[in-house]
C-alpha positions, -999 to +999 in steps of 0.1 A: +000+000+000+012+034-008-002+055+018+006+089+038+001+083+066-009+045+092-033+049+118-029+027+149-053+009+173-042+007+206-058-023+230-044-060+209-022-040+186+004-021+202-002-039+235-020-067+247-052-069+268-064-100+269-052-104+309-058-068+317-093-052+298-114-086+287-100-100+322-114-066+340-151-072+317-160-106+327-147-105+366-164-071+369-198-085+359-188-116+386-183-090+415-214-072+411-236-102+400-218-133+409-221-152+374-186-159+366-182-159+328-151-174+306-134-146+286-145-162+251-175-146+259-160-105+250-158-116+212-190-125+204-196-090+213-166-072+197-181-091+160-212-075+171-202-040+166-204-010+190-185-023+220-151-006+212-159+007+245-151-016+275-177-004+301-202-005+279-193-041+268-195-045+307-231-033+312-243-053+280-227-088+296-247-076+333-274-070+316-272-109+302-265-123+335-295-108+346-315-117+321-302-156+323-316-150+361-349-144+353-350-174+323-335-159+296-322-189+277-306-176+246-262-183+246-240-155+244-234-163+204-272-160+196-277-129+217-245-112+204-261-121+170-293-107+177-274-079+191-258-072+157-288-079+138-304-046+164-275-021+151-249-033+172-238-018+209-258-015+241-288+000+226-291-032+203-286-053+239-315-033+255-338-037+221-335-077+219-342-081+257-374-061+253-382-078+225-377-114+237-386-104+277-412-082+272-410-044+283-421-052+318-390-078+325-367-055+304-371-029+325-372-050+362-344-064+348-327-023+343-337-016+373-314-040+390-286-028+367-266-007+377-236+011+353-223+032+372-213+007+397-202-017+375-176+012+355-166+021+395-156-016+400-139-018+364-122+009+369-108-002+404-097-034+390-080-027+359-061+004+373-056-007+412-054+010+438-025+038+430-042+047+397-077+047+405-068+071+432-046+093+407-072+088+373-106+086+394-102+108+422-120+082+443-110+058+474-110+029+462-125-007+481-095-025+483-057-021+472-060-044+442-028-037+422-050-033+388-042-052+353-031-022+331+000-036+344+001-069+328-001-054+292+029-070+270+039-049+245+028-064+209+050-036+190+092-028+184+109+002+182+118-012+150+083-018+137+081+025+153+112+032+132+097+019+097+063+028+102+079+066+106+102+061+074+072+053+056+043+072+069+030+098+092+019+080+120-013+084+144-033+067+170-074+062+173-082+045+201-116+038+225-091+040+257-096+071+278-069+094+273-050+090+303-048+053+299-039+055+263-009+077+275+002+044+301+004+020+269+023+043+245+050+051+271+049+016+278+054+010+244+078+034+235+055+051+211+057+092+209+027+102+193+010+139+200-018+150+212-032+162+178-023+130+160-043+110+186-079+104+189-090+087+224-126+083+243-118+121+258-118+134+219-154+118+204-182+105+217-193+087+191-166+059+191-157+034+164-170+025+135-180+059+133-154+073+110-153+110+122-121+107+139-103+090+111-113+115+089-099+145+114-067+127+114-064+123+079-074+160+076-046+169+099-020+149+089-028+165+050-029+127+041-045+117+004-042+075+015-044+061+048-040+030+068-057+022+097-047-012+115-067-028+143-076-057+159-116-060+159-144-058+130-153-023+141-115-012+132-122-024+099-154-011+095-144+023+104-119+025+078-148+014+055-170+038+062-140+065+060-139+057+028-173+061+021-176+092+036-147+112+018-151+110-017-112+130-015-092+104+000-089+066+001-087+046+034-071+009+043-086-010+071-059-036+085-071-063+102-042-076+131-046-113+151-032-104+181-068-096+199-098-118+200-097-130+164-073-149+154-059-179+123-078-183+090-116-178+106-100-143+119-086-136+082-115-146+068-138-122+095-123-092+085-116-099+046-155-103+053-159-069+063-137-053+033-095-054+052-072-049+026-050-069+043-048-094+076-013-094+097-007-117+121+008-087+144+019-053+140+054-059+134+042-072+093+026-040+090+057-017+071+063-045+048+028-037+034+037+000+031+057+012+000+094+028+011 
């Protein structure tokens, strides 16, 4: 690909968080509800679209274990489905329990949920004690020493190096901002703050292309690459493209997060990837010198 500039996920692409984010989702809906959940259950929603965002992942798998309480008997891949099938996110989770509960159990059942709890208790786990006191401002229950610390770092300063003799380069991320900043200086990576979208910088969140299309504004960019590790990465490069008739847009899909081998290739070839790596470090030998 001969682009201008390559566009960066953070979470499974330039670090890890398979023991520290999808660990925090399913033991945070085990604290607050007690239904312990293996972690195969986070993909099934990531496919579904609209659950770039962690906490609201969270609330969507509470919302299931409190629906499987009162006899809901659908499995996570059928819900997740029917999920997608509603437009995806925590609005379509809402929609197919009202449709397959009824609007009276629906809403018992959002009346024992409870989100901002749940994002309290995420938070406390996945930053501890140190950095939920720093980042939150609160005190927290425990002195749990958090997960954002068990992040391995996926990318090299060589893989940095090349991507920079190649391209401009720029991250998009659903992390908050703060957090975002922990993994790139864990990572080495030196990105600023104008060539960086994060959860602070748009609501809206992926695949909504707006932020993808600020950065290619900003970076003056005619053909850009944006690399992540979920369908909704891919799809937002898609719908960049879409949306700006000017420029043309490359959605990379990268196995290092819940998809993975030839069904993962095949997923996001499915949803238009120009091309599948098995981990960032493949990424500048796509890129023209």
């Amino acid at each position: 690909m001969d682009v201008d500039a390559v566009v960066l996920d953070v979470d499974g692409v330039v670090v890890d968080v398979a023991d520290s984010y999808r660990r925090t989702v399913v033991e945070t809906v085990a604290d607050c509800h007690g239904v312990a959940f293996d972690r195969s259950v986070i993909q099934p929603f990531k496919d579904a679209g609209g659950f770039n965002n962690d906490w609201v992942l969270t609330d969507a798998l509470a919302l299931y274990a409190l629906a499987r309480e009162v006899g809901y008997d659908a499995d996570v891949e059928s819900f997740a489905d029917a999920i997608a099938d509603a437009g995806g996110g925590l609005s379509g989770a809402r929609e197919v329990l009202r449709r397959d509960l009824g609007e009276d159990t629906a809403a018992e059942i959002e009346d024992r949920w409870d989100p901002d709890r749940l994002r309290d208790v995420f938070q406390q786990r996945y930053l501890g004690a140190a950095l939920y006191r720093d980042l939150e401002g609160g005190d927290p229950d425990s002195e749990f020493s958090g997960y954002i610390h068990d992040e391995p770092v996926l990318i090299d300063e060589e893989t940095i190096a090349a991507l920079r003799e190649r391209a401009a380069l720029g991250i998009l991320t659903g992390r908050p901002a703060a957090e975002a900043e922990i993994a790139l200086d864990r990572a080495g990576l030196d990105v600023p703050a104008d060539h960086r979208f994060t959860m602070d910088d748009w609501t809206a969140g992926k695949p909504d292309p707006a932020a993808l299309l600020t950065l290619a504004e900003r970076f003056d960019a005619q053909r850009v690459a944006f690399a992540g590790d979920t369908l909704d990465d891919v799809r937002t490069a898609v719908n960049a493209d879409e949306a700006d008739a000017e420029r043309t847009y490359y959605g990379v899909g990268v196995l290092t997060g819940g998809l993975s081998g030839e069904a993962g290739r095949a997923a996001f070839g499915d949803e238009g990837a120009e091309a599948v790596v098995a981990d960032v470090t493949e990424l500048p030998a796509l890129l023209s010198e």
